[in-house]
N, C-alpha and C positions, 0 to 999 in steps of 0.2 A: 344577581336576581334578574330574572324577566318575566314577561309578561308574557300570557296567550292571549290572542284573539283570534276567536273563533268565528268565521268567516260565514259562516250558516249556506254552505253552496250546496244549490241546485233545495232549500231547505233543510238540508242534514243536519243534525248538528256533529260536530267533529271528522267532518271528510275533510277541511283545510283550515291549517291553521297561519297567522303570519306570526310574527313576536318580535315583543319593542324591549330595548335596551335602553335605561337613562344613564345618561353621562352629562359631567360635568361640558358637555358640549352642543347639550341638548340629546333629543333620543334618534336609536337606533333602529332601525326596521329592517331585520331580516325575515325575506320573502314578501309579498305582495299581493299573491293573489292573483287571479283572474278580473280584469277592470267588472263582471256582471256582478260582483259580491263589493265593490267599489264602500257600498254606504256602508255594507256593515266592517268596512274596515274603519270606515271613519266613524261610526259611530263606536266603534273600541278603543281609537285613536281620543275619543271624546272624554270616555271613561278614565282616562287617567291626564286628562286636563291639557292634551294636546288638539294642532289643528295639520289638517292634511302641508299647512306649510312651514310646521314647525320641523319636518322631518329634513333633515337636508344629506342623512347616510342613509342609502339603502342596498342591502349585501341580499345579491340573488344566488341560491342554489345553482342554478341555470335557467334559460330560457323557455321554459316549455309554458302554458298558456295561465296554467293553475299555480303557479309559482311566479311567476314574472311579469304577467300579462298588464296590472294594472302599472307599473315599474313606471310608463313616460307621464303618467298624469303627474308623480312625483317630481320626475326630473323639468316640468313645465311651471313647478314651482323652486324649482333653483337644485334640488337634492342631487348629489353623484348618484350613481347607479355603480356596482362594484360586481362586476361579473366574469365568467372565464374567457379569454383572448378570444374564443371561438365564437362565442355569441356577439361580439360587439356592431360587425356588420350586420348582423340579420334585427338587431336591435335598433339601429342608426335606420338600417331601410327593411320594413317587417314584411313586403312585397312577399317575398317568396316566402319567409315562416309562413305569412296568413294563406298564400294559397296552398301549399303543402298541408296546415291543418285543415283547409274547405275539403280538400280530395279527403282527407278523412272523414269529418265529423259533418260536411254535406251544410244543409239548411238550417243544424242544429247550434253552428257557430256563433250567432248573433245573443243567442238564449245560455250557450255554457258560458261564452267569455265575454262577449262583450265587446266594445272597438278598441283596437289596438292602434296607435299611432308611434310615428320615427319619435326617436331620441336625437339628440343633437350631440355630436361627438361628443364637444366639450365636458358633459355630462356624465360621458362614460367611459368608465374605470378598469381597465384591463390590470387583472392580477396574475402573476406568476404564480407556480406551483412554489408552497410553504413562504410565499411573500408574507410580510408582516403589515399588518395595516391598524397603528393608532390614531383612537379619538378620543377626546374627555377621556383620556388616564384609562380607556380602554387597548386591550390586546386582542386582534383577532387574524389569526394564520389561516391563509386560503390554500385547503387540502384539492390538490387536480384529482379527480375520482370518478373517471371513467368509467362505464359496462352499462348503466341505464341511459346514460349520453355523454357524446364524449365532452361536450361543454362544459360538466358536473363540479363543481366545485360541492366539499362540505367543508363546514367554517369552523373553527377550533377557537375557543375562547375561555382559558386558562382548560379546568379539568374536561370543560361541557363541550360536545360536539354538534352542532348542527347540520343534521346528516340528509337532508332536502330528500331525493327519492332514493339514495345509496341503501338504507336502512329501511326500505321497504314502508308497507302500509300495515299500520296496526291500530284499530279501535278498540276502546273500553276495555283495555284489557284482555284481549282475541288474539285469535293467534297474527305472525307476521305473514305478508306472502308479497309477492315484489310484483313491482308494479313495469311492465314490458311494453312500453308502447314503438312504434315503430319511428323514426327507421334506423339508430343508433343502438340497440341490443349489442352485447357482447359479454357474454358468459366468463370468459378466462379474463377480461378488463374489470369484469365486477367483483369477482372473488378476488382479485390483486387487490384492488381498491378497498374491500373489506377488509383484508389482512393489515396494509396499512393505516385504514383508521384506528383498528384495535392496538396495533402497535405504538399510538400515543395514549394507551393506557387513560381512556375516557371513563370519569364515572358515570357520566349518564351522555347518551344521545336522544338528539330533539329530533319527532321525526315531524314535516311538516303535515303528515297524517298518519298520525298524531297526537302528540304531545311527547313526553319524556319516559323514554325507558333505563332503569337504573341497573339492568344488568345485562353492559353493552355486549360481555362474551355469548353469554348464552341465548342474548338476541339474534347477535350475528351467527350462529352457529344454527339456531331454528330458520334464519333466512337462505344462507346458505344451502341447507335440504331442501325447503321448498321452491325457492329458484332451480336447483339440477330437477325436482321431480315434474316441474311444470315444464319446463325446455324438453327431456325428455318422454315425454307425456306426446307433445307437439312433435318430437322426431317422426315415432312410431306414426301418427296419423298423417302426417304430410307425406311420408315415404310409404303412405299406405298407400295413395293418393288422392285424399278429400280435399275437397276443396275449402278456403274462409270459410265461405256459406255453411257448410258441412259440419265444420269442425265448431265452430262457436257457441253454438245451443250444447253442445255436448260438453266444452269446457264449462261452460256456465254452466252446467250443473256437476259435471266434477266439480269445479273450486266452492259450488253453492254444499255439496253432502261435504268436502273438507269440513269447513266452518262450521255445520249441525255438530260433524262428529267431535267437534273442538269446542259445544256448547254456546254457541253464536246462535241466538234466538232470528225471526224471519225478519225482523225488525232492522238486528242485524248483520246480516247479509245486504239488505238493500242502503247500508252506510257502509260497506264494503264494496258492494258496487258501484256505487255515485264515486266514491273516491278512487276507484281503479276497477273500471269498464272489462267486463274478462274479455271484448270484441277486441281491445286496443292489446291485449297481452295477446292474442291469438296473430294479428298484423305483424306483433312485433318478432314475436317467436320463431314464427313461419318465413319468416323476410330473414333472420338472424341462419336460420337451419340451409335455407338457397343459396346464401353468399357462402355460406360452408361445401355449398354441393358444385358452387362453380371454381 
């Protein structure tokens, strides 16, 4: 059994989700969040009788702002952080994560995420690929799952998979479509990585946008189409030669008529966008297509 809590970003409801495990060791927090949605994790933290320092296990999908980001407020109050080998330095010193996401996201970084601060070694937990990691009489195997970053861990805990951005963005029951931000894309690392989570024969995966889907095959087999048809979507206009600028009002509204024709009201389209930017799948795609061309 777990918990959602839904993180209300940017006011959405269901673009991010975190989710708590209790154990006889006290509870579980996989995923975090962005530090600017901070309160409404504590007050979900609230809702089921905890306090931001009862937490002392927190298991990140990976590093990226909207999954990780709020992670050192936790470990400031004593919690590990549990994440892939690759993130641990940028985690310890967030220098170049934070200016890397400023050259993205510009003036707008204070308002998505919020402040980010270091972690302190001690704090953080480097996992190996299918390392076992017990707490409170819990089991949870850290799957290495490459192609949206290579940092990417998803967490297996007995049949249930916790598939962070591996398993793409799906709201209210809409369709999936994956979420490409730059600058770790890899098309042939993400379809590997798909084949192996399905081959632990998961009955549901948790996405952290969001929630639980119960039919992991035919999830990952709707993501897998829409990831080849948006990467090559982005081949054709890059090697047309537009530019960002160019390209991006046009994929927002391709990915915007996908969603109508898939019965996604306007309502939702704009909690598809808050949860995966089609400007950040266009950086990523286009960045992912040039390392292929050099």
């Amino acid at each position: 059994m777990y918990h959602v809590i839904d993180l209300h970003f940017q006011g959405f409801d269901s673009a991010i989700a975190a989710f708590l495990i209790e154990t006889s060791d006290g509870p579980i927090l996989i995923e975090t969040g962005p530090y600017s949605t901070f309160g409404s994790l504590e007050g979900g933290l609230a809702l089921h009788g905890y306090k931001i320092s009862d937490v002392k296990h927190v298991l990140l999908s990976h590093i990226h702002f909207d999954h990780g980001g709020a992670a050192w407020a936790f470990a400031k109050e004593g919690a590990n952080i549990y994440l892939h080998p690759f993130g641990v330095d940028h985690m310890h010193d967030p220098t170049k994560l934070v200016a890397s996401a400023t050259m993205i996201y510009g003036d707008q970084m204070h308002t998505l995420w919020g402040k980010m601060e270091g972690i302190e070694m001690e704090n953080l937990k480097s996992m190996k690929h299918e390392q076992k990691l017990k707490i409170g009489g819990e089991q949870f195997v850290a799957l290495h799952t490459p192609g949206h970053a290579k940092h990417h861990i998803a967490w297996q805990w007995g049949e249930i998979i916790f598939a962070g951005d591996l398993a793409g963005v799906k709201i209210g029951g809409g369709p999936v479509v994956p979420p490409c931000p730059p600058p770790d894309i890899n098309l042939e690392d993400w379809n590997d990585s798909i084949d192996l989570v399905l081959k632990k024969k998961p009955s549901s995966l948790v996405l952290t946008h969001f929630g639980a889907e119960k039919d992991p095959a035919g999830h990952m087999r709707e993501m897998k189409e829409v990831l080849n048809n948006w990467a090559f979507w982005m081949k054709v206009k890059w090697e047309s030669g537009y530019s960002n600028d160019e390209i991006t009002p046009q994929f927002l509204e391709y990915t915007a008529n996908q969603l109508r024709e898939r019965g996604v009201s306007e309502i939702g389209i704009k909690q598809y966008e808050a949860a995966n930017p089609s400007w950040m799948s266009v950086a990523g795609l286009v960045r992912y297509w040039k390392k292929k061309g050099q």
